[in-house]
LUMLUM-794443 format. One record per atom (N, C-alpha, C, CB): x, y, z; residue in one letter. Coordinates in steps of 0.05 Angstrom, whole numbers, plus 5000, padded with zeros to 4 digits. Glycine has a CB too. Example, Ala and Ser with C-alpha at 12.3 -4.5 7.8 and 13.67 -1.06 7.14 Angstrom:
526448865156A524649105156A526449345156A522649115181A525749555142S527349795143S525850015157S528249885114S
This chain:
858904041488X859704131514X860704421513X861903961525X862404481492X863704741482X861304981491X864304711443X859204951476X857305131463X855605171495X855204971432X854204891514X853904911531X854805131559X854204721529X858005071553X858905171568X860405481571X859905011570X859505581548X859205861539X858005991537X859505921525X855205841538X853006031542X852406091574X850405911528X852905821588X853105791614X854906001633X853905541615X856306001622X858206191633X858806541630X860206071624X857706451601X855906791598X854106951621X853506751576X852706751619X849706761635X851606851667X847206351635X852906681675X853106741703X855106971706X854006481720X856507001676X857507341685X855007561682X860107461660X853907511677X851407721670X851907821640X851308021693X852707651626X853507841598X852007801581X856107811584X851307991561X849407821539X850907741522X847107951525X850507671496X852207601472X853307891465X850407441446X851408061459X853208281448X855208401461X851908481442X854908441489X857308461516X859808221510X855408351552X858708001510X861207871500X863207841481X860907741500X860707931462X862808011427X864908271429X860208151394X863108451448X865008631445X868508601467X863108901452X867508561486X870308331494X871108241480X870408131508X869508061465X873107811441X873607951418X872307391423X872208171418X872508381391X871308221363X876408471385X868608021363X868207931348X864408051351X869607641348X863407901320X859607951324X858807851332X857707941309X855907921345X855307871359X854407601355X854308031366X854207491319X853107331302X854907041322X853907411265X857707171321X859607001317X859206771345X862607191314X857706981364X857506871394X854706671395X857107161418X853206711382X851106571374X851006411362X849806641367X853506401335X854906071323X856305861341X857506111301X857106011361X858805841385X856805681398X860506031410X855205831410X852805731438X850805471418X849906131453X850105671390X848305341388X850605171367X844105361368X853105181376X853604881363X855405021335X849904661352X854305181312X854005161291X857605251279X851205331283X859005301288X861705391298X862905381320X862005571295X865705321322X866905411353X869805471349X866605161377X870305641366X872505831364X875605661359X872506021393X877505871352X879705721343X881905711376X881305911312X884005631373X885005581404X885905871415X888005341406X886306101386X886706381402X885006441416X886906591388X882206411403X879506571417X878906371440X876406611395X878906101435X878905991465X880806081492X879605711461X883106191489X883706361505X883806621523X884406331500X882506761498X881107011498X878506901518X880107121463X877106871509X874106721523X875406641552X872706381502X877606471558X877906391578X878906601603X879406201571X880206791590X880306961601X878907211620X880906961589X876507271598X874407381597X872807281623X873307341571X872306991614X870906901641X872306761662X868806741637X874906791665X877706731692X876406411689X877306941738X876806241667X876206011667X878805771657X873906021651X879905711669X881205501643X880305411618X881505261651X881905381595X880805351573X879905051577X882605421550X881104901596X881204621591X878204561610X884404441601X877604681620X873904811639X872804861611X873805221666X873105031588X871605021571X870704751555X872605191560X873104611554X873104451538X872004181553X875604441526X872304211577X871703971591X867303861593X873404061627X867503821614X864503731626X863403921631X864203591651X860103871618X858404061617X858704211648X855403951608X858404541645X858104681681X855604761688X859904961689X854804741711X852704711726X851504971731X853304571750X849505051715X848605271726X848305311749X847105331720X848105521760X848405491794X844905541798X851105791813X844405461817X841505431829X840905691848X841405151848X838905821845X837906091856X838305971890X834006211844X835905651888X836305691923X839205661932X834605431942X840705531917X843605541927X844605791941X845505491904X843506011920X844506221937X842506361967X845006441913X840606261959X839006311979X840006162008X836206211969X840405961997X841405812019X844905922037X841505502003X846005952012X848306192027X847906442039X850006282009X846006482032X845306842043X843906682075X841707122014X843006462085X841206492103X844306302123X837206322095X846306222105X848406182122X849806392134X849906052111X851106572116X851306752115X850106952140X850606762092X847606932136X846607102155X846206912192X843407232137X846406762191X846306602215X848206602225X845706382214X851706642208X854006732214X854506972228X855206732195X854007182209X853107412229X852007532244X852907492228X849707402249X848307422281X849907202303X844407322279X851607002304X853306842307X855807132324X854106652273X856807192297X859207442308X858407662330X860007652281X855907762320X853907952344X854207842359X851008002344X852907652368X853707562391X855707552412X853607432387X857807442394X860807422400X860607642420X863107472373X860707892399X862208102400X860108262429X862508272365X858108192425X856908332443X857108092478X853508402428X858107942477X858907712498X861707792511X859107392483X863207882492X866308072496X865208252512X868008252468X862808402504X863608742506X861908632538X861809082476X861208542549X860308482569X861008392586X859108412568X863408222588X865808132602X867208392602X867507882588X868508442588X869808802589X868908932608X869109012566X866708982604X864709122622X864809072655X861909022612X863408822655X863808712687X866708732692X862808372693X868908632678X871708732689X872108992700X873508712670X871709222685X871809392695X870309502714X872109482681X867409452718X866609522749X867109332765X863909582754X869009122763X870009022780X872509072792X869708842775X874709182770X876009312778X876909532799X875909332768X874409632788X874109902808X872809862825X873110132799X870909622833X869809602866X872309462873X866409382875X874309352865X876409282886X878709532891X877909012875X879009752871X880309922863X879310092900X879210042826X876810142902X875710262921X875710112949X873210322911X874809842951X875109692975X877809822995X875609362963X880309712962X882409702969X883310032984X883809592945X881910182964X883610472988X881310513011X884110902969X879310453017X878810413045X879910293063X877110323048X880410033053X882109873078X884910093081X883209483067X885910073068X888910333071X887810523090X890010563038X886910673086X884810903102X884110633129X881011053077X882310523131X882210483160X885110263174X878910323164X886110183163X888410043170X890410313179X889609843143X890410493167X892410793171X895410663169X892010993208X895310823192X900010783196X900110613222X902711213209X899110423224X898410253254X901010073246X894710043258X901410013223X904609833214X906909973224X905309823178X906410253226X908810343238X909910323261X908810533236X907210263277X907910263309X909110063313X905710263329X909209783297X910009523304X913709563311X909109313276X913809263325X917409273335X917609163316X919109113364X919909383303X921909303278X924009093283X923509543269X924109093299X926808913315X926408493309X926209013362X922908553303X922808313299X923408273266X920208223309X924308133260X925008083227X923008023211X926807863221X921207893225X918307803205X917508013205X915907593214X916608113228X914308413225X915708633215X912908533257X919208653207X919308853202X919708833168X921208973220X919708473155X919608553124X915708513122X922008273098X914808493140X911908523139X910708863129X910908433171X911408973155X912009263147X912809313129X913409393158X915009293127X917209473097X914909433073X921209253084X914409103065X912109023047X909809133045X911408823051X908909173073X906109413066X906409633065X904109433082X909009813071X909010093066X909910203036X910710213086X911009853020X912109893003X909309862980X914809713003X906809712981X904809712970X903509942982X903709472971X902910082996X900910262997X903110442983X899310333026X905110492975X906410812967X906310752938X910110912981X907010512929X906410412898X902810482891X907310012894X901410342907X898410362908X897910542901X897010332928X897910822923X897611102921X897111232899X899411202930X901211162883X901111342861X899411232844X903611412848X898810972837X898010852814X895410912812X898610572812X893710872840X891010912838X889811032815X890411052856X890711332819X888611562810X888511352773X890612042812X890411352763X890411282735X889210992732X893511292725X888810912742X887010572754X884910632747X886610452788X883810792774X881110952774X880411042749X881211182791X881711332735X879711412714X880411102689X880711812699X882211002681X882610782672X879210582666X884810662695X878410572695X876410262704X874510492692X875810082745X873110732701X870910952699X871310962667X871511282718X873410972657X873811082621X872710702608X879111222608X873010572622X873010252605X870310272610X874809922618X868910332636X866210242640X864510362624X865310272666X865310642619X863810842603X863510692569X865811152604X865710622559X866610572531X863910242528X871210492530X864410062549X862909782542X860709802554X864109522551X859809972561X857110082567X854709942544X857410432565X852809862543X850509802521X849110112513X847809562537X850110122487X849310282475X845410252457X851910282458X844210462463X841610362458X840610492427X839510452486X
């Protein structure tokens, strides 16, 4: 299992034997007495080794390890990649809601100061005297003077968002 699992684990660091000797600071001979069998290291160098390849010593010592299978990875790269056309998506489903928000914004942004404009100061003429119509009034003179100022920064606001989530080609 030892010898198995050293060569195995070699292999999937990409190392050769001589790469690995020079890590445990031993020959290259010495790495080639391990793998077929014909020697195996003492519990220092099993640590060393374990190290080398971020393994537990008790992973060395244990059940043969599974070389890993090419389509395996093939098969992660095509997850992988189905994930990220997955996120595209996402992201481009966001930027399109964004989008319609903001020219929606701003066709109500605009509705809204028309109606102001044709509604004018006609609230003013009303009898204050009545209590409804006069927190009716107060309420709409108090939204169109808030409205007003806020607009302009609304406006370039909705024009600067629409510009930004725009589809870029």
């Amino acid at each position: 299992m030892l010898k198995e699992n050293i060569k195995t684990l070699r292999k999937q660091k990409g190392l050769s034997q001589e790469e690995l000797s020079v890590k445990l600071n031993v020959v290259r001979q010495t790495i080639s007495k391990w793998e077929q069998g014909l020697s195996v290291p003492d519990a220092e160098m099993l640590i060393s080794i374990s190290k080398v390849f971020d393994t537990p010593v008790s992973t060395l010592l244990g059940e043969n390890i599974i070389e890993e299978d090419p389509d395996s990875l093939k098969k992660i790269a095509e997850k992988l990649e189905i994930i990220n056309l997955q996120l595209a998506q996402n992201k481009e489903h966001k930027r399109q809601i964004w989008h319609y928000f903001f020219i929606a914004l701003f066709a109500v942004l605009l509705i809204t100061i028309i109606g102001i404009f044709v509604i004018g100061n006609t609230y003013m003429e009303w009898d204050y005297n009545d209590p409804e119509l006069a927190v009716l009034g107060v309420s709409i003179h108090a939204f169109i003077w808030i409205f007003i100022r806020i607009v302009p920064f609304a406006l370039i606001g909705s024009i600067i968002g629409i510009c930004l989530t725009r589809k870029k080609k």
